[in-house]
N, C-alpha and C positions, 0 to 999 in steps of 0.2 A: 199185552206185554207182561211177561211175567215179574218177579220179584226181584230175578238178578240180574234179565235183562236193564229192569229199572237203575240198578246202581251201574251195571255199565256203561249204560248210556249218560246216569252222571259225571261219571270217570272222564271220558270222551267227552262229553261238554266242558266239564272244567280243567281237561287237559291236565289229569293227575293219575298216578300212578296207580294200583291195586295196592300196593306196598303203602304208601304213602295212604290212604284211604286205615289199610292195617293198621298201622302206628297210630292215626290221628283215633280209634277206634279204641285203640288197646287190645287188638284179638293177635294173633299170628296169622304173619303173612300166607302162609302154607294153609293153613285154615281158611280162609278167606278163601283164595285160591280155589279150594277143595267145595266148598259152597257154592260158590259161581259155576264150579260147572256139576254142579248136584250130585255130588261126591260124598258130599256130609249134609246132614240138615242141623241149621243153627237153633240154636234154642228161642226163647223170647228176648233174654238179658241180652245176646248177641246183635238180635236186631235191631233194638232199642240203642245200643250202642252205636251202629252202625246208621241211625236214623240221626244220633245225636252229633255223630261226626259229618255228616251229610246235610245238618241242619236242616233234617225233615221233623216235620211233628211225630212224636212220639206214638208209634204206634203203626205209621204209615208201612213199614217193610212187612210187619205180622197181618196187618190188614190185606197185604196185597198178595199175599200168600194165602192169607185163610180164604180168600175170593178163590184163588186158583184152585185150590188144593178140592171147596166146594161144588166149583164148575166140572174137575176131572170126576168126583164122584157122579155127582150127577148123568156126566155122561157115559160112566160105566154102569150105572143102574139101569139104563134105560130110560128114564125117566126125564129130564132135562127141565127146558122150564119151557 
């Protein structure tokens, strides 16, 4: 699962909005938006933001991205595990 799947499917579990997730975040709605569907790549402060609105531990979104982001190199090198 990736990193934006992971906030969609919190969105969808707790029956809230993209927008509503936006505000509680403080980012723009359109921003948000444009992330989710990999549009823009968020910085750190974003996702920490995003984890803090979410009431994830701090860290959990950039984790779960620096996983992915390691797994796609990996298997562009060749290399894998």
């Amino acid at each position: 699962m990736t990193w934006q799947e992971t906030i969609l499917d919190w969105l969808n579990r707790e029956e809230r909005s993209q927008a509503w997730l936006a505000r509680k975040a403080v980012i723009n709605d359109s921003y948000l938006s444009a992330i989710l569907n990999d549009l823009r790549s968020p910085g750190s402060k974003v996702l920490h933001k995003l984890d803090r609105a979410m009431v994830l531990p701090l860290g959990t979104l950039e984790g779960l991205r620096s996983q992915m982001e390691l797994a796609l190199k990996e298997g562009n090198d060749g290399h894998g595990s």
